[in-house]
mmCIF file of the N, C-alpha and C atoms, coordinates in Angstrom:
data_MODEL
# 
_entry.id   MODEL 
# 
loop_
_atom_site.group_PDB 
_atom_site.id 
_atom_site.type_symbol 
_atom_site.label_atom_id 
_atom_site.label_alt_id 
_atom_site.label_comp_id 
_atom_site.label_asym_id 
_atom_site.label_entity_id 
_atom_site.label_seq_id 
_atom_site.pdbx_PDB_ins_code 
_atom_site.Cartn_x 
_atom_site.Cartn_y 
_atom_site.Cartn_z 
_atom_site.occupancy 
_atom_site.B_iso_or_equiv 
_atom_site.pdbx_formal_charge 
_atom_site.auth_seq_id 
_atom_site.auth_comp_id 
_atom_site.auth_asym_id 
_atom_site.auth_atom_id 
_atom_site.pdbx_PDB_model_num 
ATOM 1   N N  . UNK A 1 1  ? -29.394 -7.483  10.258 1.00 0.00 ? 1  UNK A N  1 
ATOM 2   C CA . UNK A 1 1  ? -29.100 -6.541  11.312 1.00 0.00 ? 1  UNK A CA 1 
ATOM 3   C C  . UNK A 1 1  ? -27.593 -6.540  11.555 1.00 0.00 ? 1  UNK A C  1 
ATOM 4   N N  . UNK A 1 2  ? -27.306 -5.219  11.689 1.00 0.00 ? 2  UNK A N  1 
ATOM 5   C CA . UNK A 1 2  ? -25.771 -5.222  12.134 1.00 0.00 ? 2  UNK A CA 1 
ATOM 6   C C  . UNK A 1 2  ? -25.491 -4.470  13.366 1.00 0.00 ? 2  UNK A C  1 
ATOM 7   N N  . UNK A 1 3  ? -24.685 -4.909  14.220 1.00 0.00 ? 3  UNK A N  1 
ATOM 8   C CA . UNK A 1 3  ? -24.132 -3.862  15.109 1.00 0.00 ? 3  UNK A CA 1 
ATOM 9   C C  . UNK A 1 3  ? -22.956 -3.420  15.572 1.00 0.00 ? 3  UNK A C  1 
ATOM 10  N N  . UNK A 1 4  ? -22.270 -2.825  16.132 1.00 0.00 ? 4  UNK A N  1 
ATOM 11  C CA . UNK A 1 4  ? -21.126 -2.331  16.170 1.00 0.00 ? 4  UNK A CA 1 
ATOM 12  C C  . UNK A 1 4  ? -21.134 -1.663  17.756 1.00 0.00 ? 4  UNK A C  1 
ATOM 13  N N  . UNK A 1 5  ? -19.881 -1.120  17.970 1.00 0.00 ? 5  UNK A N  1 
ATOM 14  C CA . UNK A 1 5  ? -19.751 -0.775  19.194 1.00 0.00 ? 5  UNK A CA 1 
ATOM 15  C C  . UNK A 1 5  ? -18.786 -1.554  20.525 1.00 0.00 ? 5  UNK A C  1 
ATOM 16  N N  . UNK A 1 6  ? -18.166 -0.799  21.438 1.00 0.00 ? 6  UNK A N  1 
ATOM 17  C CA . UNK A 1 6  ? -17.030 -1.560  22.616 1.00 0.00 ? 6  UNK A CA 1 
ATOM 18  C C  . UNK A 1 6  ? -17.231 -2.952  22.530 1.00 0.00 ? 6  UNK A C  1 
ATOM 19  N N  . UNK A 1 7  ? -18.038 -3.456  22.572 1.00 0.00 ? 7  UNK A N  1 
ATOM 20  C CA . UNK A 1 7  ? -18.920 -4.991  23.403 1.00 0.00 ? 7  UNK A CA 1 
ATOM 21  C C  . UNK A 1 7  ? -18.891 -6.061  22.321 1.00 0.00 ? 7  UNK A C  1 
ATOM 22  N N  . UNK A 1 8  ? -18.819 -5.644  20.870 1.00 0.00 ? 8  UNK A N  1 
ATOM 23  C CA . UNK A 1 8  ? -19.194 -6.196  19.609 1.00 0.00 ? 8  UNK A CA 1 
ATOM 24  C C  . UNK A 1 8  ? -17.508 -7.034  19.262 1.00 0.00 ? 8  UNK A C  1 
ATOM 25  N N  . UNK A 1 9  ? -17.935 -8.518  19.631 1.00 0.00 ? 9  UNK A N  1 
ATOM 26  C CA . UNK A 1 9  ? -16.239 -8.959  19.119 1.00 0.00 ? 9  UNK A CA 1 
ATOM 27  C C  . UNK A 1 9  ? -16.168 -8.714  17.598 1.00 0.00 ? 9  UNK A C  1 
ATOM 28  N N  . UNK A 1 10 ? -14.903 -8.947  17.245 1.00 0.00 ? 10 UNK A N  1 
ATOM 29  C CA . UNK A 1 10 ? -13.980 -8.411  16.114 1.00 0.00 ? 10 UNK A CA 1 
ATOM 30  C C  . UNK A 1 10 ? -13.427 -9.462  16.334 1.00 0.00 ? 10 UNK A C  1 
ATOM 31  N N  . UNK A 1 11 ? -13.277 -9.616  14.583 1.00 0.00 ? 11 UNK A N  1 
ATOM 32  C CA . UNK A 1 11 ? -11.878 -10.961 14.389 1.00 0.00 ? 11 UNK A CA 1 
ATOM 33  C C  . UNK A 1 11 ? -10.236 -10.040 13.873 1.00 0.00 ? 11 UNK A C  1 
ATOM 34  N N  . UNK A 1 12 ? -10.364 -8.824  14.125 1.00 0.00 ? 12 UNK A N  1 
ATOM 35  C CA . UNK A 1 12 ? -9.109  -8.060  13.930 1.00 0.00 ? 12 UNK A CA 1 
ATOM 36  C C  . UNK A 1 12 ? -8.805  -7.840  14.948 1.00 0.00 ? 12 UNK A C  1 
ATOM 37  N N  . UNK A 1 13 ? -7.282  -8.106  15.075 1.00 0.00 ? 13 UNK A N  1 
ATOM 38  C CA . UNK A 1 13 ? -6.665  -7.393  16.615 1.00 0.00 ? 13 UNK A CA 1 
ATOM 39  C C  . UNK A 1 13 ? -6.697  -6.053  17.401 1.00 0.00 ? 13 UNK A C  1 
ATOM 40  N N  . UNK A 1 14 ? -8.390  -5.627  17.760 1.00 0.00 ? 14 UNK A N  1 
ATOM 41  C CA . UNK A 1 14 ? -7.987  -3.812  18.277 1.00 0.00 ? 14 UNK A CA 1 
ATOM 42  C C  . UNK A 1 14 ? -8.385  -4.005  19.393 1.00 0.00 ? 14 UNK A C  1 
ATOM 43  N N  . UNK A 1 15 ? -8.393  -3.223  20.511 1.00 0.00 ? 15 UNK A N  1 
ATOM 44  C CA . UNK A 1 15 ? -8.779  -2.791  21.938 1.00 0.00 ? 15 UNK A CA 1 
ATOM 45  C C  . UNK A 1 15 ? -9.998  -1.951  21.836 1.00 0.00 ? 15 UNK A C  1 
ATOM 46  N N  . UNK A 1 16 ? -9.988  -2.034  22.872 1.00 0.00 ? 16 UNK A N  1 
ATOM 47  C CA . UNK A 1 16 ? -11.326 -1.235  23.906 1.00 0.00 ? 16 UNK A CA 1 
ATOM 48  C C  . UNK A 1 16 ? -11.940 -0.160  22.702 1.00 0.00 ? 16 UNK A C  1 
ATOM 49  N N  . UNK A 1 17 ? -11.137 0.632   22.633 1.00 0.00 ? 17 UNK A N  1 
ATOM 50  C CA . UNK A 1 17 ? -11.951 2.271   21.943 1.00 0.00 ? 17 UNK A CA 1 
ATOM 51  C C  . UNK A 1 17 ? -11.995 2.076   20.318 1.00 0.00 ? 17 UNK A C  1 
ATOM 52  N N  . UNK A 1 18 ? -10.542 1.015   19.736 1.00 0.00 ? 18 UNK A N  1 
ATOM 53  C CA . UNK A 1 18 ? -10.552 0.990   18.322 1.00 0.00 ? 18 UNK A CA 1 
ATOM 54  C C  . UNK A 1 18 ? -11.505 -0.076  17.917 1.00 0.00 ? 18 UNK A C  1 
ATOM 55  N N  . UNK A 1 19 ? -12.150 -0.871  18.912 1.00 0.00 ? 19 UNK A N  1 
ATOM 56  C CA . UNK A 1 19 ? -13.207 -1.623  18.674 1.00 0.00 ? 19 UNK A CA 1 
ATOM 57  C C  . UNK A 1 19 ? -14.616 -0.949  18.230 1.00 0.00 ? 19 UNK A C  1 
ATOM 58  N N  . UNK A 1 20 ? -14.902 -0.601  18.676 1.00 0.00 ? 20 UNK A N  1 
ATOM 59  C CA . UNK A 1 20 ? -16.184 0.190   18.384 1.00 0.00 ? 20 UNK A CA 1 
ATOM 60  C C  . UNK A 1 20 ? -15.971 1.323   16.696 1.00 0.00 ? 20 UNK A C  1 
ATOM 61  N N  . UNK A 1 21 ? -14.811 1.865   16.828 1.00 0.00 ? 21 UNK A N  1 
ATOM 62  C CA . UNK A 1 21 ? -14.848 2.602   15.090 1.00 0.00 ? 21 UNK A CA 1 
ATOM 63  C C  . UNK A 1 21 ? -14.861 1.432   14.202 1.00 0.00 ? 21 UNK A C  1 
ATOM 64  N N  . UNK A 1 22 ? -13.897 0.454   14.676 1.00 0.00 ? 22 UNK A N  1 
ATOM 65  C CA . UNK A 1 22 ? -13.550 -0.868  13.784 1.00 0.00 ? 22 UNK A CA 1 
ATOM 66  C C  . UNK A 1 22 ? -15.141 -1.726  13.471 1.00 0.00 ? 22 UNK A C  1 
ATOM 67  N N  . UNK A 1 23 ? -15.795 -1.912  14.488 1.00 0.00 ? 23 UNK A N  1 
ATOM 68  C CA . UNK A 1 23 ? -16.960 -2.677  14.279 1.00 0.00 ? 23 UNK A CA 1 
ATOM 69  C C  . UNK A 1 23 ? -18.234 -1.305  13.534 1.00 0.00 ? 23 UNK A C  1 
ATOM 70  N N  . UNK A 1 24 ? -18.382 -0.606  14.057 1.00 0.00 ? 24 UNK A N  1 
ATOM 71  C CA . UNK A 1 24 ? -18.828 0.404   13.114 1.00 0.00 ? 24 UNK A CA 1 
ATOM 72  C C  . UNK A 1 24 ? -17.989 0.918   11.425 1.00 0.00 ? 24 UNK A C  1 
ATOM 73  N N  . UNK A 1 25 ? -17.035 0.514   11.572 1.00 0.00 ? 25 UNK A N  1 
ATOM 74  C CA . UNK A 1 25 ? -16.531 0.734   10.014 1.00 0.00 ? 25 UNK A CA 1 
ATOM 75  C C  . UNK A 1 25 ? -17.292 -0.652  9.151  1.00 0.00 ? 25 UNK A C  1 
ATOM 76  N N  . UNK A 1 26 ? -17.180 -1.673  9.954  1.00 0.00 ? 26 UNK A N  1 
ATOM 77  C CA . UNK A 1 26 ? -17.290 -3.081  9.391  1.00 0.00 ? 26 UNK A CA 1 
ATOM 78  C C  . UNK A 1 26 ? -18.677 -3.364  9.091  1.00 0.00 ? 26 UNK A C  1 
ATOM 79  N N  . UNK A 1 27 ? -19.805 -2.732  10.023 1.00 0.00 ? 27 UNK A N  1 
ATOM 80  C CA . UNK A 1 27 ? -21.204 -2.752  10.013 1.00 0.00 ? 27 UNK A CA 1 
ATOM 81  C C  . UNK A 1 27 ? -21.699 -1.651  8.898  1.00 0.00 ? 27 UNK A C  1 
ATOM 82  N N  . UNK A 1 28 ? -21.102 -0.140  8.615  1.00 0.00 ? 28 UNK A N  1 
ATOM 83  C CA . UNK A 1 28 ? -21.185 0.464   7.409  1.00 0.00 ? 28 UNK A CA 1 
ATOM 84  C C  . UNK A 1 28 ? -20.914 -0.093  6.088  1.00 0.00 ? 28 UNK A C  1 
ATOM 85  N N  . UNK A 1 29 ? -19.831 -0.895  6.156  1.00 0.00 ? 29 UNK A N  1 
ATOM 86  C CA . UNK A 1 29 ? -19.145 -2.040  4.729  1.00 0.00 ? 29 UNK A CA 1 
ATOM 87  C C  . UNK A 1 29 ? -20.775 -2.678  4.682  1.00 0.00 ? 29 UNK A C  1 
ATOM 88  N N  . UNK A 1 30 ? -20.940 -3.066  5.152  1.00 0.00 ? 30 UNK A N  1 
ATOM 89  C CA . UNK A 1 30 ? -21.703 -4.349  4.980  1.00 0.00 ? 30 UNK A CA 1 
ATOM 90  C C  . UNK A 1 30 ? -22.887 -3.749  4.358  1.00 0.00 ? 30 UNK A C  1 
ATOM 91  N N  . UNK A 1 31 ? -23.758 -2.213  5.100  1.00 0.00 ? 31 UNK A N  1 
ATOM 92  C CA . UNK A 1 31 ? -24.900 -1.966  4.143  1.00 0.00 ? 31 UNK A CA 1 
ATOM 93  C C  . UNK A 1 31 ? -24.731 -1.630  3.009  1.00 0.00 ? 31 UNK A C  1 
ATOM 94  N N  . UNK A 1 32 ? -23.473 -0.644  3.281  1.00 0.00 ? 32 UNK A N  1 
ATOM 95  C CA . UNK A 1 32 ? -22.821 -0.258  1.560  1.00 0.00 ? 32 UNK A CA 1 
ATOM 96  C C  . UNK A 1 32 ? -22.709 -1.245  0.102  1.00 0.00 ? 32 UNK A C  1 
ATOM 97  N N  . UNK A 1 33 ? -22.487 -2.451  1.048  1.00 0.00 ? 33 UNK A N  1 
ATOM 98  C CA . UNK A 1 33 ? -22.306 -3.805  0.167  1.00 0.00 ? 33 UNK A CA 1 
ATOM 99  C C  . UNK A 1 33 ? -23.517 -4.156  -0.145 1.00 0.00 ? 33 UNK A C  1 
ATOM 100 N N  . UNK A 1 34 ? -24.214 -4.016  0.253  1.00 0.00 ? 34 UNK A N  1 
ATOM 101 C CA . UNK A 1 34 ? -25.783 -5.055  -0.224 1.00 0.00 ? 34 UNK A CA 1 
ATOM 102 C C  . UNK A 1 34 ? -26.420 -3.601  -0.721 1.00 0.00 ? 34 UNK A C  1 
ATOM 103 N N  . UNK A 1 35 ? -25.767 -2.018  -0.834 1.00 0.00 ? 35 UNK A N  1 
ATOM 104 C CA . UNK A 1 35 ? -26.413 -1.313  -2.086 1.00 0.00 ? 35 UNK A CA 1 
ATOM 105 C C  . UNK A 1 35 ? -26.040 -1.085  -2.566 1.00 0.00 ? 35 UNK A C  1 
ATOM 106 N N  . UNK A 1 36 ? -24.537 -2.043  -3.271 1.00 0.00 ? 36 UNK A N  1 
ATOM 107 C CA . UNK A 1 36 ? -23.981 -1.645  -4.621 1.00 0.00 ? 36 UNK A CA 1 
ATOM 108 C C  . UNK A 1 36 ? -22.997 -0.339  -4.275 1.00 0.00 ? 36 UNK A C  1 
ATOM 109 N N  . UNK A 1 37 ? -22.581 -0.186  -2.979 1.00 0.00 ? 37 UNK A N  1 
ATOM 110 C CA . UNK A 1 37 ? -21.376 0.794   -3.101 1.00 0.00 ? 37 UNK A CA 1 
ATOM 111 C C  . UNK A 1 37 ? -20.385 0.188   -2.416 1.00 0.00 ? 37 UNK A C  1 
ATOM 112 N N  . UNK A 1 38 ? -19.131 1.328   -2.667 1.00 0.00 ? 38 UNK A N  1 
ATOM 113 C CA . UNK A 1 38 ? -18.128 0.427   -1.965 1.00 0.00 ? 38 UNK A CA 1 
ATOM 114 C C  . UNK A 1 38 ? -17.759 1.148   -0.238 1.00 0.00 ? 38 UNK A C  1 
ATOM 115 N N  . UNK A 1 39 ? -17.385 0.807   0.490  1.00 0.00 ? 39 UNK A N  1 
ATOM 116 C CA . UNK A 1 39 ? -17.037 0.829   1.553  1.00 0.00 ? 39 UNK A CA 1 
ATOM 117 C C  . UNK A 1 39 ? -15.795 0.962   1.948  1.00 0.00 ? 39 UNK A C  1 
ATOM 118 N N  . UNK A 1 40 ? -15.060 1.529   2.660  1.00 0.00 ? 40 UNK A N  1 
ATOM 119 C CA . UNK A 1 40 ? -14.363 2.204   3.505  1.00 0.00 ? 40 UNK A CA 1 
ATOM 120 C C  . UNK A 1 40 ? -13.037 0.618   3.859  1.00 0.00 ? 40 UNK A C  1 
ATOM 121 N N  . UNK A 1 41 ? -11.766 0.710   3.053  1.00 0.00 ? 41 UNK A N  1 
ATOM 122 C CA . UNK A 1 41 ? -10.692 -0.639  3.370  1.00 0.00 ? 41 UNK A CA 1 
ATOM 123 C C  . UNK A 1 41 ? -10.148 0.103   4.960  1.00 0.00 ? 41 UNK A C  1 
ATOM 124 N N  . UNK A 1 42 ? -10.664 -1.190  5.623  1.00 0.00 ? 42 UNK A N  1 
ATOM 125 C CA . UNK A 1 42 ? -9.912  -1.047  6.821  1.00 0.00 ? 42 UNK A CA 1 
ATOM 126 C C  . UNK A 1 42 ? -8.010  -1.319  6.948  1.00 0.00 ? 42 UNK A C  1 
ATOM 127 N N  . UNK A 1 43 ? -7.756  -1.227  7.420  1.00 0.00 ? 43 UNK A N  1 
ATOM 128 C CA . UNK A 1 43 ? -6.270  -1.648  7.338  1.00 0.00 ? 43 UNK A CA 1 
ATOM 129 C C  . UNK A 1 43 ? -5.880  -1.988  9.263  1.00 0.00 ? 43 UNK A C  1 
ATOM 130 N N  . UNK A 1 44 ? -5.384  -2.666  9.487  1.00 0.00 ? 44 UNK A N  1 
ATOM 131 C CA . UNK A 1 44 ? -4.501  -3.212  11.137 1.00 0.00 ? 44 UNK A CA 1 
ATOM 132 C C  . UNK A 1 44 ? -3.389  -3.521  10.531 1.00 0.00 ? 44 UNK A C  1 
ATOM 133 N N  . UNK A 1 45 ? -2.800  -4.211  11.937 1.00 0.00 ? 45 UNK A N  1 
ATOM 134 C CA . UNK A 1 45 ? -1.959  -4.047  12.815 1.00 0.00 ? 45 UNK A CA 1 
ATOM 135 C C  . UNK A 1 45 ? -1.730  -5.795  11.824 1.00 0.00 ? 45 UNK A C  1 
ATOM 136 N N  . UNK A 1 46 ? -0.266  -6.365  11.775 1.00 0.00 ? 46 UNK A N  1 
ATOM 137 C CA . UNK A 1 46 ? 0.161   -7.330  11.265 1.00 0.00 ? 46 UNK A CA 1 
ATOM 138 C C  . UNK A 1 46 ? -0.078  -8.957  12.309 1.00 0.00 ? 46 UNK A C  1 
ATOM 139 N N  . UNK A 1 47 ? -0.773  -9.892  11.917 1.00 0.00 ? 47 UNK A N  1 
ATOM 140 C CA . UNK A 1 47 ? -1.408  -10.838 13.193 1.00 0.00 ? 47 UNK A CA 1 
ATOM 141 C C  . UNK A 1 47 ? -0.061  -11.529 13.816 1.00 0.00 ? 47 UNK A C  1 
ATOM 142 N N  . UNK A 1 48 ? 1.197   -11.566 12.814 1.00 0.00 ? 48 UNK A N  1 
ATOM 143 C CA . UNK A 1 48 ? 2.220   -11.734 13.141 1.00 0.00 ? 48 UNK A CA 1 
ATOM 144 C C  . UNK A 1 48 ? 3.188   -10.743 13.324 1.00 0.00 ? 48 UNK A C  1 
ATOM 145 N N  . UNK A 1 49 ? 4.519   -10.583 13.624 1.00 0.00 ? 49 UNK A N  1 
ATOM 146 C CA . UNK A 1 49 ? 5.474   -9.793  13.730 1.00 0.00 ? 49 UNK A CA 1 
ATOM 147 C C  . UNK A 1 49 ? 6.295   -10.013 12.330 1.00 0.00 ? 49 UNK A C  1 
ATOM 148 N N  . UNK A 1 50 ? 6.485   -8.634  11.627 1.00 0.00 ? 50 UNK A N  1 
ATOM 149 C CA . UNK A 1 50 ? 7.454   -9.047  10.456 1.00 0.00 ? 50 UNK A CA 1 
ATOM 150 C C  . UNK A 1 50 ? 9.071   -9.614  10.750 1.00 0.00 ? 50 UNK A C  1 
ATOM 151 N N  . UNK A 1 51 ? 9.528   -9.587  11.850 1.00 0.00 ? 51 UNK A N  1 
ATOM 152 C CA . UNK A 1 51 ? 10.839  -10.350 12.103 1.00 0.00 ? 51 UNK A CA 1 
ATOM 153 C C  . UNK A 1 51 ? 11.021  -11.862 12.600 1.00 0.00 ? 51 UNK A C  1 
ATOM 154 N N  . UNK A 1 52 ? 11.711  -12.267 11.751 1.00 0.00 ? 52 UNK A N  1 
ATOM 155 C CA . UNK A 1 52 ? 11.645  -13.693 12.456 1.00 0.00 ? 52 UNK A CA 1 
ATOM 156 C C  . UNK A 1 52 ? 12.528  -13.828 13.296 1.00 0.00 ? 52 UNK A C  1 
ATOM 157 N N  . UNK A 1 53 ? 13.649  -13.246 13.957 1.00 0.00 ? 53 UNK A N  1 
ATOM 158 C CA . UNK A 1 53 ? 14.207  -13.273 14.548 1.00 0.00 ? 53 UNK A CA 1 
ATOM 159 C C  . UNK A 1 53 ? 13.477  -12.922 15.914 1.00 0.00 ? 53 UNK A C  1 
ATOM 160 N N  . UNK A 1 54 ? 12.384  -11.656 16.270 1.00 0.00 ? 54 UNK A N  1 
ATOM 161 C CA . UNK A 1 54 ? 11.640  -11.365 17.053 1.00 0.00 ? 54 UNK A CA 1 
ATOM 162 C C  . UNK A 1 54 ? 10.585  -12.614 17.423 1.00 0.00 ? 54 UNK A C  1 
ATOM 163 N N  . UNK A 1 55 ? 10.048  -13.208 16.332 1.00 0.00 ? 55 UNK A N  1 
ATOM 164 C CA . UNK A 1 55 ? 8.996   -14.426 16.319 1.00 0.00 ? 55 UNK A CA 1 
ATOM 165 C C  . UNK A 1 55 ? 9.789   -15.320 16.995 1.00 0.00 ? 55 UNK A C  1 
ATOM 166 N N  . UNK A 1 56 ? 10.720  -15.252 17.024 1.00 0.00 ? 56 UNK A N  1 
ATOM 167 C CA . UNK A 1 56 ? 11.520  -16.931 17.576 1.00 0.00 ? 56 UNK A CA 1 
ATOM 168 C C  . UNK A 1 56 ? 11.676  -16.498 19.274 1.00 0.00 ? 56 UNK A C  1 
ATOM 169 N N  . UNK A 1 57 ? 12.693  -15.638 19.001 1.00 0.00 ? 57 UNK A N  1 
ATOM 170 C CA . UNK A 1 57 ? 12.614  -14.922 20.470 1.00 0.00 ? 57 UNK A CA 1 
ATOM 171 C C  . UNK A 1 57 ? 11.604  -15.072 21.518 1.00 0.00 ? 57 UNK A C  1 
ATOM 172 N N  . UNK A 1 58 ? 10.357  -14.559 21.062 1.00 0.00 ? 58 UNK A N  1 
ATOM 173 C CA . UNK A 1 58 ? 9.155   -14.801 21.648 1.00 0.00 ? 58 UNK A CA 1 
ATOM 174 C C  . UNK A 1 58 ? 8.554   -16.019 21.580 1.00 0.00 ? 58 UNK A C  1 
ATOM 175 N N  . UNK A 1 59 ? 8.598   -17.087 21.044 1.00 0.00 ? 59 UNK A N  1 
ATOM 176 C CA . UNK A 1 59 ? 8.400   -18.366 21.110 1.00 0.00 ? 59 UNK A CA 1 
ATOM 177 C C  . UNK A 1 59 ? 9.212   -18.995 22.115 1.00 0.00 ? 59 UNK A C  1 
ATOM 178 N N  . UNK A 1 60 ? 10.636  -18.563 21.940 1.00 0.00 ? 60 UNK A N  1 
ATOM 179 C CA . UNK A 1 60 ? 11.323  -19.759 23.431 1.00 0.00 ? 60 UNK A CA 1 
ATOM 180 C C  . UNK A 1 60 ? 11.303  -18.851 24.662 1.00 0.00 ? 60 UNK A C  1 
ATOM 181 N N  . UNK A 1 61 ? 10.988  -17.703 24.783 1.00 0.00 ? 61 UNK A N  1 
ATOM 182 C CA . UNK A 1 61 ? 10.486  -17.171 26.064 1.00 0.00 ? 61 UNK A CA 1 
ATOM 183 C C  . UNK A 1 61 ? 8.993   -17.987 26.309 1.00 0.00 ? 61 UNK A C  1 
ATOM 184 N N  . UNK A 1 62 ? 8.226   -17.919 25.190 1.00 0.00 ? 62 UNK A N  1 
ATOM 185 C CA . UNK A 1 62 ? 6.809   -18.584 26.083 1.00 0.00 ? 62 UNK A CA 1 
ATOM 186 C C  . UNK A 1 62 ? 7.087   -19.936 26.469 1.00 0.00 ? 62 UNK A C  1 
ATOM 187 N N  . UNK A 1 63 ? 8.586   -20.374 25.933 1.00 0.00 ? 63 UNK A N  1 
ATOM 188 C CA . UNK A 1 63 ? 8.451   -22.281 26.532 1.00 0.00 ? 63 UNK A CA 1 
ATOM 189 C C  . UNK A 1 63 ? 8.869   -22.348 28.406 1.00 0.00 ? 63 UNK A C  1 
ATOM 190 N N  . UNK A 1 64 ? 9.891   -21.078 28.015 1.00 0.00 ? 64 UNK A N  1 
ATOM 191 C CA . UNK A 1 64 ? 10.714  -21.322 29.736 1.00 0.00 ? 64 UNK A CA 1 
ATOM 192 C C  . UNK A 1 64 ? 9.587   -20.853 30.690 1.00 0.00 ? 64 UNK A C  1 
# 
């Protein structure tokens, strides 16, 4: 059984409304997968920031 929808956690970083397409994209993968087709590549948002200069920044703000 799969489900999808607002309420359904996600291990990808989306909100409120992109949750529910995201968990419904992810619950379509999955039947597609167990009949031999392929499914729909999701793509997000980066779990880090590509600057390290930004990454640091934001690290000694969360110490003070």
């Amino acid at each position: 059984m799969t489900l999808a929808g607002d309420l359904v956690r996600s291990d990808l970083p989306v909100a409120l409304m992109e949750r529910a397409v995201t968990t419904g994209f992810l619950a379509a993968n999955t039947h597609l997968r167990r009949w031999g087709l392929r499914g729909q590549t999701l793509w997000t948002v980066p779990w880090r920031g590509r600057s390290t200069l930004l990454r640091r920044l934001v690290a000694t703000a969360g110490r003070a």
